[in-house]
N, C-alpha and C positions, 0 to 999 in steps of 0.2 A: 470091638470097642463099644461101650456103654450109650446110651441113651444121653446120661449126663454129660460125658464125654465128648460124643458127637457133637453137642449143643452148645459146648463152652466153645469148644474148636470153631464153632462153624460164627461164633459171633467175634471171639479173637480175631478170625480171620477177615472179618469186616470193622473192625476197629472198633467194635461195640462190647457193650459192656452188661455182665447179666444180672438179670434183678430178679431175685429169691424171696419173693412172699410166704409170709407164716401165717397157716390160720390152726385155730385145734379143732380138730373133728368133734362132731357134736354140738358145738355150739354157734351158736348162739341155741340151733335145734338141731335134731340129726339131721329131719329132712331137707335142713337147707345147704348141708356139708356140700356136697356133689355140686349145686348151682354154682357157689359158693367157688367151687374149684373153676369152674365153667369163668364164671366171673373173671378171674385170676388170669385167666389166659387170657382174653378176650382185652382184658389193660393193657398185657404186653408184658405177664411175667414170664420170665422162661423156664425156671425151673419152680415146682411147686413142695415147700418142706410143709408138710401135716401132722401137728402134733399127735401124741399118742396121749391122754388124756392119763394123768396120772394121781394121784392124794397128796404129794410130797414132794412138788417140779423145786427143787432145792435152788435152781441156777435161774430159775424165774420169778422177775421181779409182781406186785398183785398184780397187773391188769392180767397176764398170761397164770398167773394164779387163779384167778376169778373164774378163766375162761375153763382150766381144765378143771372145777367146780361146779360148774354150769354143764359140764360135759359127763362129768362124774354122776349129776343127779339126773340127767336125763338118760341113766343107765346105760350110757357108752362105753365099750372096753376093745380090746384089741382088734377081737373079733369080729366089731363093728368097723372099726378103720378100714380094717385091710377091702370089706364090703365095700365101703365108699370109691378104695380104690378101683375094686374092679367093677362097677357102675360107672365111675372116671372116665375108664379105658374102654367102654362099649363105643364111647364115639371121640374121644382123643388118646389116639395111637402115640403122638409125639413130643409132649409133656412131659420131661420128668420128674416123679416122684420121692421125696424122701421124707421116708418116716422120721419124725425126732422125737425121742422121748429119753425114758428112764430102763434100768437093766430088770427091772420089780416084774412088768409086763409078759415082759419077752420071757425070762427064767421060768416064769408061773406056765408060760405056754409049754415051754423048751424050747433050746435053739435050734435041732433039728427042724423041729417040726414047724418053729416060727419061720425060718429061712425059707423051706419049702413054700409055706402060704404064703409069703410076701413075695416069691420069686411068681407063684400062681394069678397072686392076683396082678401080678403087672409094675410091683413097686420096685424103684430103679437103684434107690440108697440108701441104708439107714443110720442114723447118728445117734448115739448111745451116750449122754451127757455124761454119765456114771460109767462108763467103760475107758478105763486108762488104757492108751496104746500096749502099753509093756504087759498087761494083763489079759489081752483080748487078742494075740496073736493068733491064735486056730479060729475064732471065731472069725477074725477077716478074713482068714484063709476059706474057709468056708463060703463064705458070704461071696469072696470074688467069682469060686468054682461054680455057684448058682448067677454070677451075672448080676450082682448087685457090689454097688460100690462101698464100702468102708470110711462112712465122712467123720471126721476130728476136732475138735475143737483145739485151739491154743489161744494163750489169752497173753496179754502183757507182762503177765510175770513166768511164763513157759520158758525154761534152761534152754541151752543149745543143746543139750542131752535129750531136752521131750522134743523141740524140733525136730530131731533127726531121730525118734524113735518113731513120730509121726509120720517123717519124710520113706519110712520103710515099707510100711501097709498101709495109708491112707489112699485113697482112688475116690475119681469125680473132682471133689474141690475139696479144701478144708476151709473152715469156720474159723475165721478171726474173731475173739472176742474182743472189742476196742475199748471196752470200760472192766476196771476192777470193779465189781458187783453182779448183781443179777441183770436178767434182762428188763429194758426199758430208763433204767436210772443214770444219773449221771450226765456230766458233761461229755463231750465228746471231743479229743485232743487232735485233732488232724495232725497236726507238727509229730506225736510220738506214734498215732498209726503210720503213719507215712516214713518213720524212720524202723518201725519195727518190720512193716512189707518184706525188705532189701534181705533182712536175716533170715526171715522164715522163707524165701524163694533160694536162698541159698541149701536148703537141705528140703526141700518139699518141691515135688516136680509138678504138682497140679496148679489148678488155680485155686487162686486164696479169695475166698468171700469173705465180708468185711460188714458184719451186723452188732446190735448193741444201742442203743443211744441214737437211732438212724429212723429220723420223725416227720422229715419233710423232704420235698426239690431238692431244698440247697441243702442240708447234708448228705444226700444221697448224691448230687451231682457231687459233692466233695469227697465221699469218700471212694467214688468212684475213678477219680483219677489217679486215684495212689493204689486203687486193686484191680482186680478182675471183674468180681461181681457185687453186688449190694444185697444184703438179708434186711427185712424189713419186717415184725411182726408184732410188737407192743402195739402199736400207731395203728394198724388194722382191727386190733382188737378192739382199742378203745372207739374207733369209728364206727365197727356193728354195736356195741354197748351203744353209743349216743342214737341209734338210727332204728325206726322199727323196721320190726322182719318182714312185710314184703317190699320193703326198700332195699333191703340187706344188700343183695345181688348187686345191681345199679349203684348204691355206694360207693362197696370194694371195687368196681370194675371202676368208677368216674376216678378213684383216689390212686388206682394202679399206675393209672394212664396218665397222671399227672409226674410221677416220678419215673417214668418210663420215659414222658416228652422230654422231662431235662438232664435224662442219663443219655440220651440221643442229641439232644440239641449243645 
């Protein structure tokens, strides 16, 4: 059983609910990526998704545009990430990781060979925005033989067709998108997340994280009772943006720990 796996199960099993911080490598600086992560846990994230810094985040609204610009110019690329992670893993064993990015990256590496380094440096899932289930079958297959999870995206306008193409190889959790748009926009409908949960648990055996439009406490304690876990990663971004870098750390950890207290309480 995975890392992710373990860690969804083991809060299931205490009635608790997980919260998936996004930040992108790189930015605000490289050197603060690593703290940065350090931070993330220490609020009381459970699982950590780390952008892969890409020219073209097609599914991301500016502020997660900005950031992997910021990341782009401080000459960040894959090879930098995967670093980060295993710097990460020097002194947090139990954290998992998922990489989220684009298919640009990984292809320019190859996927043997990206698999391998991500299995090396300790990374636990990776999500492929641009990788449609039905096209990416040997790649998850791969992915799971090296012990890394296969995460998916489905969004509100997803067929019963891509649920349950999803529900075939996805492992760890899949990624609910709760808004039609990019990340960070939008209204956030509790009423139609909450009625779309029921379908996509009907063909998807993981748990379902529930990111998108999710900026405070009280959306996060809200969308929290109608899933598993909560992704949160516009709202951090914009937080290091307003806050100088040796605050950064102290920040992200004060804002974690806030939406940590009210997915718990």
């Amino acid at each position: 059983m995975s890392r992710i796996q373990n860690t969804l199960q083991a809060l299931a099993a205490q009635n608790k609910k997980g919260l998936i911080p996004f930040i992108t490598a790189g930015d605000p600086a490289p050197e603060l990526t690593v703290s940065l992560m350090h931070a993330l846990v220490a609020g009381g994230a459970d699982v950590i998704e780390l952008g892969v810094p890409f020219s073209d985040p097609m599914a991301d609204g500016p502020v997660i545009q900005r950031a992997s610009e910021r990341a782009l110019a401080n000459g960040v690329g894959m090879r930098h990430v995967l670093q980060f992670v295993h710097e990460f893993r020097a002194s947090n064993q139990h954290t998992p990781v998922v990489l989220m990015g684009y298919a640009n990256p990984i292809e320019r590496m190859g996927e043997e060979k990206f698999i391998g380094a991500a299995k090396e440096a300790g990374v636990d899932g990776v999500l492929v925005v641009d990788y449609p289930p039905e096209e990416c079958e040997e790649f998850a297959a791969r992915m799971k033989e090296n012990g890394l999870d296969p995460i998916f995206l489905l969004a509100p306008t997803s067929t019963a067709e891509r649920i349950a193409q999803v529900g075939k190889i996805a492992s760890g959790y899949v990624y609910y998108v709760s808004l039609k748009g990019v990340t960070g926009s939008g209204h956030l409908d509790l009423d139609a997340v909450a009625k779309k949960i029921p379908e996509i648990k009907q063909s998807v055996k993981v748990p379902v994280g529930v990111g998108f439009g999710i900026r405070d406490a009280e959306t996060a304690r809200a969308i929290a009772s109608v899933s598993d876990a909560v992704v949160i990663g516009s709202r951090i971004i914009q937080e290091l943006e307003n806050t100088p870098r040796e605050r950064a750390a102290q920040a992200v950890q004060e804002f974690i720990a806030g939406i940590r207290a009210a997915l718990d309480g």
